[in-house]
Structure formats: C-alpha cells, structure tokens
MIGUMAR-399525 format. One line per 8 residues: number of its first residue (from 1); for each residue x, z, y of C-alpha. Coordinates in pm, 1 decimal. Last residue first. Layout:
# residues N
NUM	X:Z:Y; ... $
# end
This chain:
# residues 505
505	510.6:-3550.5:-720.9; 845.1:-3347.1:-604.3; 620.4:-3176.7:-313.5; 313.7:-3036.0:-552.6; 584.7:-2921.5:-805.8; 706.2:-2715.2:-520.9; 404.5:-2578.5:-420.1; 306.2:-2481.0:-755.0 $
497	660.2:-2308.2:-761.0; 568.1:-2139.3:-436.0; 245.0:-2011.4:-544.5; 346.3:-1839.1:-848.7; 658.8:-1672.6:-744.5; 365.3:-1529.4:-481.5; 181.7:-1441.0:-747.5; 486.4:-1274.3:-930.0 $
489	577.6:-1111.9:-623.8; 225.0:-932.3:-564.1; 179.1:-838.1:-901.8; 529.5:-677.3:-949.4; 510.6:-526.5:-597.4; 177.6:-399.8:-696.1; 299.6:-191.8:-997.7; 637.9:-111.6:-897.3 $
481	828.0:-8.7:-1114.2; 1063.3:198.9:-874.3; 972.4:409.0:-632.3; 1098.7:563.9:-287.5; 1209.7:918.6:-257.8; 888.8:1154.7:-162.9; 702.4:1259.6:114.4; 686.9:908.7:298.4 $
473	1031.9:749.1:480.7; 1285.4:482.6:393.4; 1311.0:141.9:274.6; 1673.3:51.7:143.6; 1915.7:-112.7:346.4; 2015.5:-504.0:277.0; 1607.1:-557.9:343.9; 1720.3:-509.6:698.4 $
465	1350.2:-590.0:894.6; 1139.1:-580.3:559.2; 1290.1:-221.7:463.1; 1080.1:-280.6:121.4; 819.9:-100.2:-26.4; 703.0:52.8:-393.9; 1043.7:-85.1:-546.4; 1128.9:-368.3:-791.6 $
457	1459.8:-263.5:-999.5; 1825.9:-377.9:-1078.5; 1959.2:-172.5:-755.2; 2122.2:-367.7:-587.0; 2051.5:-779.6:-670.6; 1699.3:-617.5:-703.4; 1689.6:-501.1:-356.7; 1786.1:-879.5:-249.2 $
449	1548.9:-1012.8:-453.5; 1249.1:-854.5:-357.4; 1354.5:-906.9:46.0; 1439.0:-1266.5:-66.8; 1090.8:-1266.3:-191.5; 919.0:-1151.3:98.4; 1123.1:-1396.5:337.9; 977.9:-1671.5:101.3 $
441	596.2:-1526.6:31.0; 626.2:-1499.0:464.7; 738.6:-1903.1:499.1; 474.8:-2016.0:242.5; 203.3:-1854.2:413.2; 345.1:-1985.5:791.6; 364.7:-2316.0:605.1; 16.3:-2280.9:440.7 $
433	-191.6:-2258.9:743.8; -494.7:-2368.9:622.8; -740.3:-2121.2:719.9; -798.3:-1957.0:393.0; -408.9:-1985.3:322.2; -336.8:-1782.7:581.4; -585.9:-1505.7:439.6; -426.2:-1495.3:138.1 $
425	-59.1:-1443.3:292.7; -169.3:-1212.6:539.1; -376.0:-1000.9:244.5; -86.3:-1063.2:-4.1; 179.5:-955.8:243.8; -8.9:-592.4:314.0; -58.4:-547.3:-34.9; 337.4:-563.8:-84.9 $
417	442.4:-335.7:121.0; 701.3:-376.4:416.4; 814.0:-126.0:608.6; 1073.3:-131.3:956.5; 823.6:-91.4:1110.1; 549.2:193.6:939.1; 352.5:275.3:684.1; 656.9:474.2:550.8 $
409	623.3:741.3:824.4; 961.7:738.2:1052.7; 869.4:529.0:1322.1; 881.0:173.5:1429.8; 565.5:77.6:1591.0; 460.1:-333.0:1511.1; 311.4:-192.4:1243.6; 306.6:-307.2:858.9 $
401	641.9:-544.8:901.7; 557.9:-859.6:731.9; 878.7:-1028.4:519.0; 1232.8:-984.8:460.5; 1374.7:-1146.1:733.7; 1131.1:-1044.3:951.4; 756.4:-1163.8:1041.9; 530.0:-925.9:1269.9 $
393	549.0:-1028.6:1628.5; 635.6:-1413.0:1637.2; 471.6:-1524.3:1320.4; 219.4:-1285.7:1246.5; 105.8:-1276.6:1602.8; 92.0:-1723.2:1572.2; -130.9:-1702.5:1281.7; -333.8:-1436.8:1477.4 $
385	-407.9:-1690.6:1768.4; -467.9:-1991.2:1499.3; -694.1:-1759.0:1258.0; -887.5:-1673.4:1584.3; -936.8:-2041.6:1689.5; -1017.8:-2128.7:1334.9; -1299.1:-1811.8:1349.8; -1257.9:-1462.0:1167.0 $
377	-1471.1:-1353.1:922.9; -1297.5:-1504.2:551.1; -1208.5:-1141.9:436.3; -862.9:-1234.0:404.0; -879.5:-1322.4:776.6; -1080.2:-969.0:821.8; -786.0:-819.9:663.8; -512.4:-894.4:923.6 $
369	-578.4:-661.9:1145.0; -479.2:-354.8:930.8; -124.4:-520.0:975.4; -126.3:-304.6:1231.5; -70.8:-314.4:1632.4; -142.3:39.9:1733.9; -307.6:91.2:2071.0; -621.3:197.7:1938.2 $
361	-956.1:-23.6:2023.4; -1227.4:155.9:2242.2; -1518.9:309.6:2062.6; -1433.1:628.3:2317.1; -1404.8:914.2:2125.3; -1427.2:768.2:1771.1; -1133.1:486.0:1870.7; -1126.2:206.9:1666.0 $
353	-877.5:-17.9:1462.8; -756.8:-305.0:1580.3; -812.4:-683.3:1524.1; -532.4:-924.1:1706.1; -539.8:-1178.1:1971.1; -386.5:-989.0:2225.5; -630.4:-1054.3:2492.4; -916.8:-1135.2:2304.0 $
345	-865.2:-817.5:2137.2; -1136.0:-788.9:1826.3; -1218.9:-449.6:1680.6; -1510.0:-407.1:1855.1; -1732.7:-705.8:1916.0; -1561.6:-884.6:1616.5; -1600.1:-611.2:1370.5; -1987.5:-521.9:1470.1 $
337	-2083.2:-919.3:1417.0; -1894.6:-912.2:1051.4; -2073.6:-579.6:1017.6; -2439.4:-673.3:1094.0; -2356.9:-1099.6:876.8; -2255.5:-842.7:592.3; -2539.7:-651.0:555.4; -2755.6:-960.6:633.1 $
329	-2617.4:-1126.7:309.1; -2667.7:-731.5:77.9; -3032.9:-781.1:195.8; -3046.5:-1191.0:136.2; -2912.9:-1091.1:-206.3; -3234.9:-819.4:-258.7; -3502.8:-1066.6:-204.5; -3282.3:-1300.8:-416.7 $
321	-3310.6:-1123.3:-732.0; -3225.2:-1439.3:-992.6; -2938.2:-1253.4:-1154.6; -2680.2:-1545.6:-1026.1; -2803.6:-1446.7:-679.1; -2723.4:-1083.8:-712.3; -2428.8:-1128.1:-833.6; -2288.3:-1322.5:-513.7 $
313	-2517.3:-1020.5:-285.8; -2312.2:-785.3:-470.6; -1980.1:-1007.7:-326.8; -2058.4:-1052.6:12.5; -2139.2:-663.5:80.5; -1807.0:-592.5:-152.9; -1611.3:-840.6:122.0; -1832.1:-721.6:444.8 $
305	-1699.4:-339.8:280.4; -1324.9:-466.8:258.8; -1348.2:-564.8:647.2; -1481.4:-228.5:730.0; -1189.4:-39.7:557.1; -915.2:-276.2:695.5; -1081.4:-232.7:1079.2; -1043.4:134.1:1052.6 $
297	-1262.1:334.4:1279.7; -1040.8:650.9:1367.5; -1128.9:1001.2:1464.3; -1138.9:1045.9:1047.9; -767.7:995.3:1014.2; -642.0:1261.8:1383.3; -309.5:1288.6:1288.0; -112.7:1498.4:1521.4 $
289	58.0:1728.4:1300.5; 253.7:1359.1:1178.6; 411.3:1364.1:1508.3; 622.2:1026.6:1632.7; 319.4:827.9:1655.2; 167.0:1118.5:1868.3; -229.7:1064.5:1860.5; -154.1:961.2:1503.2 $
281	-361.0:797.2:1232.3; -270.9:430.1:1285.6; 84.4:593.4:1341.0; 87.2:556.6:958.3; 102.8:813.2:620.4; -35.6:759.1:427.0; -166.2:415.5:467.0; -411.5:435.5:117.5 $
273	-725.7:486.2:311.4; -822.5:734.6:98.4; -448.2:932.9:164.4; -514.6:925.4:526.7; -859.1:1124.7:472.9; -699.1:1377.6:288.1; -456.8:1430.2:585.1; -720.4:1407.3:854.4 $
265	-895.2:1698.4:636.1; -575.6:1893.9:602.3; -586.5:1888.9:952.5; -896.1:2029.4:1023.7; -860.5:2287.6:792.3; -506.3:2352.5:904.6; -671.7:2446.8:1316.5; -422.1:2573.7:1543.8 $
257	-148.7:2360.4:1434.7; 243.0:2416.7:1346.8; 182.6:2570.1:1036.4; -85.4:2255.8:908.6; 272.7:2078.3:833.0; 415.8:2358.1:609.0; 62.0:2390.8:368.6; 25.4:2024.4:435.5 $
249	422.7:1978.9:234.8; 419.3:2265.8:-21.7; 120.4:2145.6:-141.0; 131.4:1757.3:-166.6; -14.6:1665.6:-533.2; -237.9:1983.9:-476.6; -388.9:1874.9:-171.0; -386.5:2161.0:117.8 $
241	-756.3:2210.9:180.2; -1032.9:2071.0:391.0; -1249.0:1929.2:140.8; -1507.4:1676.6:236.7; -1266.4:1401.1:241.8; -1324.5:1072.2:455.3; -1218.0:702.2:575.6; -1448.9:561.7:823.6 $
233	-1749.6:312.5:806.3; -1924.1:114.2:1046.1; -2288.7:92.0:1150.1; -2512.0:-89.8:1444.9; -2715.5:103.3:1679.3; -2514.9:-26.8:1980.4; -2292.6:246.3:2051.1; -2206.0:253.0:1707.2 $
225	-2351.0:480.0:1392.4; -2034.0:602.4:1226.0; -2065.9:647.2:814.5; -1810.8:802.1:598.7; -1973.2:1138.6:607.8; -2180.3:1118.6:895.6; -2019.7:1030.6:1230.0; -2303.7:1024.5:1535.2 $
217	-2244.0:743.9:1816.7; -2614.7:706.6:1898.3; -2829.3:955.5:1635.6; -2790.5:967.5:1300.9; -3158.7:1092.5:1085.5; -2951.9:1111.5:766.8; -2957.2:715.5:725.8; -2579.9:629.3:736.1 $
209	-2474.3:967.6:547.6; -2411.2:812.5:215.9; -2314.7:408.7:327.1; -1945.4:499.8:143.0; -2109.6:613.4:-155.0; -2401.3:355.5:-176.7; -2161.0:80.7:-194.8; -2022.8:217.6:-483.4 $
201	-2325.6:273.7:-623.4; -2456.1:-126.5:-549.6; -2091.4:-231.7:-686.5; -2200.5:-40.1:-1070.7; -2485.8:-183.1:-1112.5; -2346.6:-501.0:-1038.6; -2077.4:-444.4:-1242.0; -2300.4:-395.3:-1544.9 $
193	-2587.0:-637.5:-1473.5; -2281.8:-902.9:-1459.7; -2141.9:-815.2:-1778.8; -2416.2:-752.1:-1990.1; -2529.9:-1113.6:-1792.5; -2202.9:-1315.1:-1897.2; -2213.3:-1616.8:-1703.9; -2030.1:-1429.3:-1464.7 $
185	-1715.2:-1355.6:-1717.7; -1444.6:-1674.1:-1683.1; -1531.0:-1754.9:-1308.6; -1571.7:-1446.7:-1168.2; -1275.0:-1210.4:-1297.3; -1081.2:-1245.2:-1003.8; -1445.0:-1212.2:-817.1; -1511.0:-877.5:-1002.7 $
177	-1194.8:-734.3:-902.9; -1251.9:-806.0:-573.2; -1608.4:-611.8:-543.3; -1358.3:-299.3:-732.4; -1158.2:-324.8:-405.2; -1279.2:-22.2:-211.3; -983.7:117.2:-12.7; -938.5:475.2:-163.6 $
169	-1166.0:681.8:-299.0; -1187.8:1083.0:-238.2; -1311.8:1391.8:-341.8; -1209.3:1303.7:-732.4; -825.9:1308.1:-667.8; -721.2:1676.8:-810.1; -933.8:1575.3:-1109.3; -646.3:1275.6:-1141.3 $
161	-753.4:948.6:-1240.5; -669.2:854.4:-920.0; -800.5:757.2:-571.9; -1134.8:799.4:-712.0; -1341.1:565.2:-790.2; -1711.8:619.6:-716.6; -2004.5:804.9:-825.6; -1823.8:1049.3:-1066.1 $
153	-1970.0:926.8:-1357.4; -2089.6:556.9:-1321.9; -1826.3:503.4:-1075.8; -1537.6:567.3:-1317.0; -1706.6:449.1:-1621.4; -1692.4:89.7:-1328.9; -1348.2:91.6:-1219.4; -1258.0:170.4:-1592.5 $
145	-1420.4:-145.8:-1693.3; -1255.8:-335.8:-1436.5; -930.4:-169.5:-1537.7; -996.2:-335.9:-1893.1; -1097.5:-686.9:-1789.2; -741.3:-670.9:-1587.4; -581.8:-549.0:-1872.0; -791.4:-802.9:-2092.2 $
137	-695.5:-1080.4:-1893.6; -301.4:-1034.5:-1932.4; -224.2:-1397.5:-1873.4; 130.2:-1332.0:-1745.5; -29.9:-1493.1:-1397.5; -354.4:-1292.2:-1459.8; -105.6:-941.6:-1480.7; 43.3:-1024.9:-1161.5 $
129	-261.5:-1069.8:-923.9; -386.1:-714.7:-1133.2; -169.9:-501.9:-992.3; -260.6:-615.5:-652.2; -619.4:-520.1:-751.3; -463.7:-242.2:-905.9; -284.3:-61.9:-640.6; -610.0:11.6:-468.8 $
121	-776.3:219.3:-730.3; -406.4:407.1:-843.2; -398.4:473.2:-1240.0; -185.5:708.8:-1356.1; 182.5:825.1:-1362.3; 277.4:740.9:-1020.2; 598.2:946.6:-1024.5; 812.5:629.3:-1087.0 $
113	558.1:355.2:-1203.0; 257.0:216.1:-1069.6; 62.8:281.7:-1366.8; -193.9:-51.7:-1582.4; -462.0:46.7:-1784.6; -590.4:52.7:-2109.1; -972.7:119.3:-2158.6; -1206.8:439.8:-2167.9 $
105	-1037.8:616.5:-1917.5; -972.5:1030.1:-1934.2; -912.5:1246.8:-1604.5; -600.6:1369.0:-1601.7; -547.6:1710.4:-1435.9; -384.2:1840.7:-1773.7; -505.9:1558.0:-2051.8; -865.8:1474.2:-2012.5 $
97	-1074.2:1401.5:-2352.2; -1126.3:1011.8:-2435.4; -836.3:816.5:-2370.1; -723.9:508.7:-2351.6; -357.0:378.7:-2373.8; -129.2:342.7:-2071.9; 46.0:53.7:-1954.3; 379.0:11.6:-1692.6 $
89	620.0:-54.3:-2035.5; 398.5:-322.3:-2107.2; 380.5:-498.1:-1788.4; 752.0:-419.1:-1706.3; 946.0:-714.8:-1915.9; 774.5:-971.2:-1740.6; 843.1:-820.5:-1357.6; 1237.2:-773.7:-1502.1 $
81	1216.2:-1124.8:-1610.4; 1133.2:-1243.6:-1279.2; 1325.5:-1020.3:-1057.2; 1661.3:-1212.0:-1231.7; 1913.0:-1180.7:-1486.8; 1778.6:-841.3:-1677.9; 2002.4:-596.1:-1766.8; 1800.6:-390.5:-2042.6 $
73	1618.7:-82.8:-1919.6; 1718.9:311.3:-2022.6; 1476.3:497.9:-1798.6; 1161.2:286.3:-1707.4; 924.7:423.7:-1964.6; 1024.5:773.5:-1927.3; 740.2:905.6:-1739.6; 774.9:1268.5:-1754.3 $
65	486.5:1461.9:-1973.3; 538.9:1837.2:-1823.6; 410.1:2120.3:-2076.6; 329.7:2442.5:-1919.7; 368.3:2840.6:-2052.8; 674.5:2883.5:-2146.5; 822.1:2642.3:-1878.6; 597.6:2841.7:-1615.1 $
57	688.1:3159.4:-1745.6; 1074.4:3086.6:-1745.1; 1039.9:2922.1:-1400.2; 855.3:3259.1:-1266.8; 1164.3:3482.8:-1418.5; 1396.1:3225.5:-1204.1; 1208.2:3378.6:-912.4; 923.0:3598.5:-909.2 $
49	695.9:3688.8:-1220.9; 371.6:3916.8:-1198.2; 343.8:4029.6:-1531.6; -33.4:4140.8:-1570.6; -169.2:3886.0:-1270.3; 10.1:3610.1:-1470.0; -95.9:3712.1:-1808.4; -397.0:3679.7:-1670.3 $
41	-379.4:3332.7:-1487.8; -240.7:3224.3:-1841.5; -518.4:3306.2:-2030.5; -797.0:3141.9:-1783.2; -558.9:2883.6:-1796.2; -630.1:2771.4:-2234.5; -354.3:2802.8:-2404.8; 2.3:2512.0:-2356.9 $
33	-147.0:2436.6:-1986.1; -23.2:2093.4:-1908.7; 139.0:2017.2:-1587.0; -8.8:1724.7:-1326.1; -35.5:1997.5:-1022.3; 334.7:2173.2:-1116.3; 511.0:1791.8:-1093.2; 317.4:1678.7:-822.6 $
25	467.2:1945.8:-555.2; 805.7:1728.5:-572.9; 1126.9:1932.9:-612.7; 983.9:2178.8:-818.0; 1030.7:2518.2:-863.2; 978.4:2586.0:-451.3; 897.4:2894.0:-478.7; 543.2:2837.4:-227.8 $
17	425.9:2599.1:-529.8; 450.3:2826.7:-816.3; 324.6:3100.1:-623.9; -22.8:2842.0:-500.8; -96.0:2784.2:-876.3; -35.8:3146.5:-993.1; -245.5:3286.2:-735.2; -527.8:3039.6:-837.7 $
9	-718.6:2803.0:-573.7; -568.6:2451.9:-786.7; -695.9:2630.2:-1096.9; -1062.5:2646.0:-983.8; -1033.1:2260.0:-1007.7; -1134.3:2041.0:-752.7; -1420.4:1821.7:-669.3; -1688.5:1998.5:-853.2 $
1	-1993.9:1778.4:-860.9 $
# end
C-alpha cells in the first residue's frame, strides 16, 4: 500500500511550501496538476523558479477548486434555518477517478465546510445526527457505504478522502453508523453481511500488531499489551514525515527538537485521534514540541473499540453465527474490565487517559472521560460521580469545556466542540440524568446562537466559557459550515422540543 504520494517528497512540492505561496499549506497539497506531475517536476528542475516567478508556474501549472458553496448566503432568521439551508450546499457528488489528492467515493457525501473540502470519518457520525432529523437517510445510507468501499480498499477509513490521509484513521465510528441505521436496514442481509464484513476489517486494523509475539507492556502498531496481559489500543501513523496538509507548520515545529521523525509521528498520531491538537498529548501543556500522541493510552479510543466490539457481535447474532458473537461479547467484557482498572480515578471520579511509561493515569482532566458513559460501561454510582464533574468542573455558559487545562491548542478550555457535547449529552441520558443533559444541549445552544446572532454562521467550535468572544487557537482561522455543529445542534434542537412537548402534555 503506498501511503503517500511520490509528489508530496518532490523538490517542487516542498519549494512551494518553504515560500510561503499560500497562506494555509492545504491549499498547494489539494491542487490539481493541469499535465500529468512527472511533466511538471521536469519543467521544474529545467527552470528552477523562485519567488513571484514560482507563483506564476504554480498558477500555470495547478488548478485550485475553492469551496464556494457558503460565499454569498441568504439572511437567514435563526440557527435553524441556516442548519436546513446548509445540508445541500455541504454535499458532494460521487466520483469514480480521484481528482488531485482526492480519493474518489462511490456515493454522495456530506463536507465540513470552510477548508474542509472532503469527507472527515469522525465528523460524520455527528454529521449524520443532523441529516436523520432533516430525514436525509440516504446521505447517511450513502456515507455508510463509503465507510465501507473505503475499508474494503484501503483497509480502513482514512481520516479523509485525501491520498495524503490514507496512513491514518481517525476515531472509529463506522460500528455507530451502522446502529443509526439499525432499525430501518438490519433485516436487510446484503446489507448486514456487507457492513459486517466490513466492521470485522476495521477491527482487524487497529488489533494489527496485538498478536506479533508482544511481550508484557510491548506497543505494536496500535496495540499496547498491559501489565496484566490484557490489550488496549493507541492512536498511530507509520510515517514519520511532515504532513502535507500542515507542511510549513511540523517542518517549523520539529526545528526546535532533536528528533522531527519522532515528532512528526506524535503529530500524525494526534491528527487520528481527531484532538489535534490537546494537552492530552503534551508533556508541557503549554509546548506543542512536547507532544508525546503514541506515549498515551486514550480512554476515548478504547471506549469506541468496546462500542464497534459490541456492535459486530449485534450483527453477528442476527446472521445466526453465535460462536463468533460470544467472541466479539468477550472482547468487549476484556476491555470494559481493562478501562475501569486503568483509566478509572476513584478519587476524582473521572476516566483518564494512560501513561505508556508508567500505565499510570495522565494528569489531564478531558472530556475524553466521558466516552465510556456513551459507551454504556460505567456503573450508576460512576455515572452519578461523573454527572456531578460535568456539572461543577466542566459546564459553562456556553456548554462543556474539552479540558479542564486552559491553553492555547483548540482542544482545549476555553473550547467547546460539538462531538464532545453529544457524547456527555448521550451518555447522560443513558443513565437518566436528563436535567444535567437538558441543561448542557441549553448552554450549548445559546453558545450556537449567540455566534450566529454575530456572525450569521455555525462554526467548527465555540469559546464555551465567553461564547460572546470567538473560539480561538489550532493551525488555521476557525470554520464556518460546520458539518458536526449542524448535526449536533439540530439533534439537540431536537431533543429539547420533544422535551417540551413532553412537559405541556
């Protein structure tokens, strides 16, 4: 499998990024070669172009699609319309040839927006909450499907469709796909032999590693073996390289370490966990050349695996194999077990993420450690404690703060995202606590609303502690669309008006 294009190693493709042309490295690594590179990396080497004489030869040679589908949008009275009006504006046709860096999709899918000009694997779950509320099915049936060609030919979903993405995933969420889709397509066998198919080589990609003769407290891969024999999964990249999306900015950060390939490794490895960037990853949280992504155990990641675990052994048991359910069941009892003996602060009453070194939990309170109360593997009395965290420690005016550690990354206090609500706010409601639920969708809207009320837009995140002052941080100016702020908020519209109605009667 080739990861990464030759193109991203070129002379040309490394000059063009050093000058500088372009305000956000993206821009140059999603162009589209007018003939054929090979051509252009000689005329290159022949002419040798420096400054504005580069530009020329990169605008005469390079096409560069900008997303225009947001520019130019009526007035819209409230958030609500605006989320309406965006879910065909925010779709893309198939394809069947790649386009640039763009890896082709057999169905329509749904962008995030802004500079986000393809589809994101964790993003559309969240996506996806918003498009079943406008009764989009088939988008939702259709990024499914994609999930799936995806895994079928590359061997798992990449964090884009992007060739520059292909060495990594992101937070697998394909298993909850399937179980939005669950009730109106299981009885469909095609359907369910396909998915399932497809789930059981997901799950093989992140367990690759796990049985490659590890010994006590060994990292393969994505796979840790515990102190106990037991095994949990990390976030990975087997390239250590500056990412092509993000050039200028690892090849600058890895100048002030001893080792870049090592840190352009914890960088990649951020990015598939979809936090990038956090003080989850950092030794220093004020020091992003400290990351140290594949030294940590995430609680999120491992949490998401019990949940795909859970769910092929769910298909598996409507396709009559139970041998191999009950295999997929245990699976999931080993790692629910492994998250609560290590992850779990009795203390605190939180989850953390994991130390490598030491299998001790970090010292960074996340919103991480919410996800195994999504996940439906935490206890009442452990809903109750963490219930109470949420309230107290992590709810602001304008919603869930992602870390109780203000710094300046963007998965960070004072952030919000919307992904981060929906998992608190899901897993609430598991354990009936719907007034703290109800109380968070409320401060989240009002955070959505008040940003709207400015700017006329729904943005990727939300300064959750002044949501008066726009959300700062990450490598780039915030978004607007915003794919899984649109699904998020509309569900959690959703919710509250059923709620309401539920009162009046």
């Amino acid at each position: 499998m080739q990861y990464q294009s030759d193109f991203y190693n070129t002379e040309i493709f490394k000059a063009v990024q050093k000058a500088g042309l372009f305000a956000d490295s993206k821009a140059f690594a999603d162009a589209i070669a007018k003939i054929p590179l090979a051509e252009i990396e000689q005329l290159y080497a022949k002419q040798k172009p420096t400054g504005a004489t580069l530009l020329n030869f990169v605008h005469t040679h390079f096409d560069f699609v900008a997303s225009k589908e947001l520019e130019a949008l009526p007035d819209f009275a409230c958030a609500q319309q605006y989320i309406s009006a965006l879910w065909s504006r925010l779709s893309r046709k198939p394809s069947t040839a790649a386009t640039g860096s763009l890896l082709p999709l057999p169905y329509p899918y749904v962008v995030p927006g802004g500079r986000f000009n393809e589809i994101y694997y964790w993003d559309s779950y969240f996506t996806a909450l918003g498009l079943l509320d406008a009764n989009r099915n088939d988008l939702v049936e259709g990024m499914l499907d994609n999930f799936i060609s995806l895994i079928d030919r590359i061997g798992h979903v990449p964090n884009g469709n992007r060739d520059y993405y292909q060495s990594r995933s992101q937070p697998p969420v394909t298993a909850l796909m399937v179980d939005l889709l669950w009730q109106q397509k299981s009885d469909d066998m095609q359907w369910l032999k396909l998915v399932t198919q497809g789930l059981i080589k997901e799950y093989n990609f992140w367990q690759t590693g796990g049985d490659v003769g590890s010994t006590e407290g060994n990292a393969r891969l994505r796979v840790v073996t515990m102190p106990c024999g037991g095994t949990l999964n990390r976030y990975w990249d087997p390239l250590a390289a500056p990412r092509p999306e993000s050039y200028v900015e690892d090849v600058e950060l890895a100048s002030r370490t001893v080792d870049p390939s090592v840190l352009y490794q914890h960088i990649r490895a951020a990015c598939e966990s979809g936090w990038d960037f956090s003080s989850r990853w950092l030794a220093n949280p004020d020091d992003l050349a400290s990351i140290r992504t594949t030294q940590i155990i995430p609680v999120d990641l491992n949490a998401l695996l019990v949940l795909l675990e859970l769910q092929l052994a769910r298909c598996l048991k409507k396709l009559n194999n139970e041998t191999q359910a009950e295999h997929y069941d245990s699976l999931a009892s080993k790692r629910s077990a492994l998250i609560q003996r290590y992850c779990w602060c009795d203390e605190t009453g939180w989850f953390y993420d994991v130390n490598l070194d030491d299998y001790q939990p970090t010292k960074i309170v996340s919103l991480a450690g919410v996800v195994p109360m999504f996940a439906k593997q935490v206890t009442p009395a452990q809903a109750q404690r963490m219930g109470d965290k949420l309230r107290y420690d992590f709810l602001k005016s304008g919603g869930l703060v992602s870390t109780l550690t203000p710094t300046s990354q963007q998965w960070d206090s004072p952030n919000g995202w919307a992904p981060l609500q929906w998992f608190a706010v899901s897993g609430l409601r598991s354990y009936g606590q719907n007034q703290l639920a109800s109380e968070i969708m409320q401060a989240w809207i009002y955070a959505v609303e008040t940003g709207f009320a400015h700017l006329g837009c729904l943005l990727e995140k939300y300064n959750v502690v002044e949501p008066d002052k726009q959300a700062e941080g990450g490598e780039y100016v915030v978004q607007q669309g915003f794919g899984w702020t649109n699904g998020v908020t509309s569900r959690f519209y959703r919710l509250l008006s059923l709620e309401n109605s539920s009162t009046l009667t």
